[in-house]
C-alpha angles and dihedrals in degrees: 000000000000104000087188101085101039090055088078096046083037090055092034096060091035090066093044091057085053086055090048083048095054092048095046088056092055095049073056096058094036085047090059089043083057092045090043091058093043077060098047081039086232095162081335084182093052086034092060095046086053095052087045089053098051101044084054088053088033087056083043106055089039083061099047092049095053087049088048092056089038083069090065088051102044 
C-alpha cells in the first residue's frame, strides 16, 4: 500500500484529534464551573443539568478523539 498518500489524511485526522482533545478540555473546566455553582447552590437545579450535559459531550468528545487516533493505528 502506498503510504504516501494516507500521511496527509494520518496527520490530518491526527490534528484534528488534537482539536477534539483541547475542547474536551474546556467541557472539563466548564463542567467544574457547573459543579462549583451547585456548591455555592447558584441555580444548584440548572447547575446540575449543566453539569449532566456536559459530562454526556465531555464522554463524547473523549470517544471521538480515541477513534481519531485509532485511524493512525489501524
Amino acid at each position: 500500500m502506498d503510504t504516501s498518500r494516507c500521511r496527509p489524511l494520518s496527520e490530518s485526522l491526527s490534528n484534528l484529534a488534537e482539536e477534539v482533545s483541547a475542547l474536551e478540555r474546556r467541557v472539563s473546566d466548564a463542567i467544574f464551573d457547573a459543579v462549583r455553582a451547585q456548591l455555592r447552590d447558584e441555580g444548584a437545579d440548572e447547575a446540575h443539568e449543566l453539569e449532566k450535559r456536559l459530562a454526556k459531550v465531555r464522554r463524547s468528545l473523549q470517544k471521538a478523539e480515541v477513534l481519531l487516533r485509532g485511524y493512525d493505528r489501524d
